[in-house]
N, C-alpha and C positions, 0 to 999 in steps of 0.2 A: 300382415294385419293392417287393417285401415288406424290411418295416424302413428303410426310406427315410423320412430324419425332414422334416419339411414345411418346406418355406422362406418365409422371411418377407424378402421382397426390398426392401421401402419400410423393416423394420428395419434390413436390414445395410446400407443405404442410410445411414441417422442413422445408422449408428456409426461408417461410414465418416469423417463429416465432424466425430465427437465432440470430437474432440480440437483441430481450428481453432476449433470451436463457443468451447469453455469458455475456452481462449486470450483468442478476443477478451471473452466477458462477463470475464475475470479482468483483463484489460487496461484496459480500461472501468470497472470496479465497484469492484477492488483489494480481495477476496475469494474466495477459494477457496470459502468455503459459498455466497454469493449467486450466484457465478456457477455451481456446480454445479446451484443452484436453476433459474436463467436458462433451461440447457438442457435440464434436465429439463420446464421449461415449454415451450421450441421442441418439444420431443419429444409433450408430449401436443395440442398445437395439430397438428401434422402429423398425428395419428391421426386428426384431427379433419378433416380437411382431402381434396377429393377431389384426390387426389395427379394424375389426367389433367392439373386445371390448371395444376402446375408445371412450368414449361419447364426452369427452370433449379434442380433442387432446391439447391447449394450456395449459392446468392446469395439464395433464397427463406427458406435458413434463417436466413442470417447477416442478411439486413434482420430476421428476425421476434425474432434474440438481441440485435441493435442496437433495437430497439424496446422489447423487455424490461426490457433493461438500462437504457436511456434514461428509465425509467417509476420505476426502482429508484432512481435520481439525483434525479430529478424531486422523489420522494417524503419523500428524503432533506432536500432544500432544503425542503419543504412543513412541515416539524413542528422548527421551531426550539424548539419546547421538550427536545427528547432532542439531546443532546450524543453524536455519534456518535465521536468521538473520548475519550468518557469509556469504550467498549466495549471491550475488548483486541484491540488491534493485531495484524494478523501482521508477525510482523515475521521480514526476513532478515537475518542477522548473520554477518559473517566477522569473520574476527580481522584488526587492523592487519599489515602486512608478511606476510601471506600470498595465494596466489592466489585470487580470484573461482573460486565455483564454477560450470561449462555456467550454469548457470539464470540466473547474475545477467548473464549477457552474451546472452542469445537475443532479445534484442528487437534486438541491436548496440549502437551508441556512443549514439545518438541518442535511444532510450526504451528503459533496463535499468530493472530492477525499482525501483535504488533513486531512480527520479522518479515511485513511487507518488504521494511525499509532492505533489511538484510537480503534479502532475495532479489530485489532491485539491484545489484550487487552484483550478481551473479551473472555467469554467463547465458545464454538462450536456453542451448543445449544443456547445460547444467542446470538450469531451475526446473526445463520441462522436467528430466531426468528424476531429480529430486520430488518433484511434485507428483507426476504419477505413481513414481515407487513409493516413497516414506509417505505419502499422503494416503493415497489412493490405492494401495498394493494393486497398481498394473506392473504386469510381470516383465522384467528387464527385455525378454525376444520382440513383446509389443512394441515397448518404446520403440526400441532399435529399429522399429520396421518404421519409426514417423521421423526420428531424425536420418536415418539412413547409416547404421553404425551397427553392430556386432553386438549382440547381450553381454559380450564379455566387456566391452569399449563403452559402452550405456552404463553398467555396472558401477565403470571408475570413472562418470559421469557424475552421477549421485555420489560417490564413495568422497568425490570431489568437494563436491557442494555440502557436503553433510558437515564436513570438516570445516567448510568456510563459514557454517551457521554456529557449528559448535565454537567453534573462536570468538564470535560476535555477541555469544549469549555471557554476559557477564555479570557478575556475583552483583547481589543488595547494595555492597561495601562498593563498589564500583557507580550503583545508581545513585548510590546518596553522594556521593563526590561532586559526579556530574549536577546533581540536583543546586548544591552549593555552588557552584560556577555559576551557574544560572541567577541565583539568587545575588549573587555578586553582581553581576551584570545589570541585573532589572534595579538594586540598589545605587547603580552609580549610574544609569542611565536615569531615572527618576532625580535625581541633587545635581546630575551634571555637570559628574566628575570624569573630565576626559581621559588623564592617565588612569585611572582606574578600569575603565572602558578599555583602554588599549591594553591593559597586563592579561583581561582573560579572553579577547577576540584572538583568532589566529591572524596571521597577518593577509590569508588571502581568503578570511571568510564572507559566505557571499547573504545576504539580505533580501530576499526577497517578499514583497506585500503585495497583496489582493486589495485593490479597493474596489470604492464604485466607476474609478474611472479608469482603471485598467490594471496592469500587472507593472511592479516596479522593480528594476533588481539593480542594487549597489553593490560591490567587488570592494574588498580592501579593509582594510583595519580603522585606518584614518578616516574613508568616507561613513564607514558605518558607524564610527563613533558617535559621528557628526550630525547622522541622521537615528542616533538610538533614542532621542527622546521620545519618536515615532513608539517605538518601543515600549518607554518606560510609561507614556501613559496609556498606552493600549495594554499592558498590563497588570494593573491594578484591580486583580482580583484573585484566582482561587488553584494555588499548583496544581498539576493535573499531569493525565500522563499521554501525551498525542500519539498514537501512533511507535509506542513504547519508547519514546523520546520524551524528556523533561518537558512542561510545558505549563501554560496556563493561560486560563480561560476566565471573559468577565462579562457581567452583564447591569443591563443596565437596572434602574430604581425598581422599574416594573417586572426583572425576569427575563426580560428579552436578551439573549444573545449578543454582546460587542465585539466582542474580537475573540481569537484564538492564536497564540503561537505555539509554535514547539520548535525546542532548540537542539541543536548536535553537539557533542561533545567530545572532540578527538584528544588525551592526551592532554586532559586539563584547560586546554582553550577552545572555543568556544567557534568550531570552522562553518555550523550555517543556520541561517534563521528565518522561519518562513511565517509570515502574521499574515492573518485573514478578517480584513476589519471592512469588510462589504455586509453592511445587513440583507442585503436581495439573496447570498449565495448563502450567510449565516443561518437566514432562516428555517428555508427545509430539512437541515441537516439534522439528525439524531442527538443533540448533544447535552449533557447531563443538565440540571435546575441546579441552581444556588442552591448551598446548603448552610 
């Protein structure tokens, strides 16, 4: 028919599946850019690809973004000179005593957003492992055909990881601890009390900040003491929880976003602390209003 615009059926095919696509690389990867990369890469391999032979395109693509991503971990572990954790986090942040927003519960109880950190953790092969099976129920023979392993070997992959998340996920009693550590900290870094500083830092915790002029990371007990005033007044505002890590978030007279940290808490002191006080990077970010 005249003006009849031409379909592209193996397109609307990938856009159908866009959205599980990027899920699992984002679930996997714990980036929104690498994993929009992931599937933008499953998309130019399927152009590429004589589509007759897929029987099953939604499993065809998700082995080809578990493979991607798989590659992207790999690569990660491969160059221990680049500190991938000195790069700026995404980070999700609610504010303490308020509700979780849709996003941070869509995975359920068992893998929400904030056991990114947990999953980071974890080996390649055990988070793909864990991520398609407990996430995504792809069946243990699939994996095993993207790591190159046995559904029975894939299985105690996951069965692996499961155990290392369940160990990580720790009781209320546990978070309010950690909470008060924090609060100790932000209290003697604010008055500029250096042995108190030092009782709940670990001795080899690491400091890293985001400014506008670059990424800075200090190592040590003693240096970070020395620089936690950095600290105490970038956080003078509202507990929160970053990334299922202690944290708080402040902003300025008007609203505007100043800073965000979140803290680790190993074992009652206090091993790393990552603040992001660049308003160019603060701004787009999603992150809760003063309340």
């Amino acid at each position: 028919m005249p003006g009849t615009q031409p379909t592209d059926p193996i397109g609307d095919a990938f856009e159908a599946h866009r959205d599980r696509l990027r899920a699992v690389a984002y679930r996997v990867l714990g980036s929104h850019a690498d994993a929009e990369d992931a599937v933008q890469e499953a998309w130019l391999r399927l152009s590429r690809q004589d589509t007759d032979t897929i029987n099953n395109l939604g499993g065809w693509l998700t082995t080809v973004v578990g493979r991607i991503s798989l590659d992207v971990l790999r690569s990660r572990g491969a160059r221990p000179d680049i500190s991938f954790d000195d790069h700026l986090p995404e980070f999700t942040v609610t504010l303490d005593d308020t509700p979780a927003p849709e996003e941070l519960v869509a995975l359920g109880d068992s893998v929400g957003l904030a056991l990114l950190t947990v999953l980071d953790s974890l080996r390649p092969d055990e988070r793909l492992a864990f991520v398609l099976h407990d996430v995504f129920a792809v069946p243990f023979a699939e994996i095993g055909t993207i790591l190159g392993k046995s559904a029975d070997a894939t299985k105690m992959l996951a069965s692996r990881a499961r155990r290392k998340i369940q160990t990580a996920q720790q009781p209320a009693s546990a978070g309010r601890q950690q909470r008060k550590v924090v609060q100790a900290f932000l209290a003697a870094a604010g008055e500029g009390r250096f042995e108190q500083l030092l009782k709940v830092l670990d001795p080899e915790v690491k400091f890293t900040v985001h400014t506008p002029n670059g990424t800075f990371v200090t190592l040590g007990a003693t240096e970070v003491a020395t620089r936690a005033r950095v600290a105490g007044s970038a956080a003078r505002g509202q507990a929160a929880t970053v990334n299922g890590r202690p944290g708080v978030i402040s902003w300025s007279e008007d609203g505007t976003p100043l800073s965000v940290l979140a803290f680790t808490v190993t074992d009652g002191h206090i091993t790393e602390i990552t603040a992001l006080v660049d308003p160019a990077k603060l701004a787009p970010m999603d992150l809760p209003n003063p309340v």
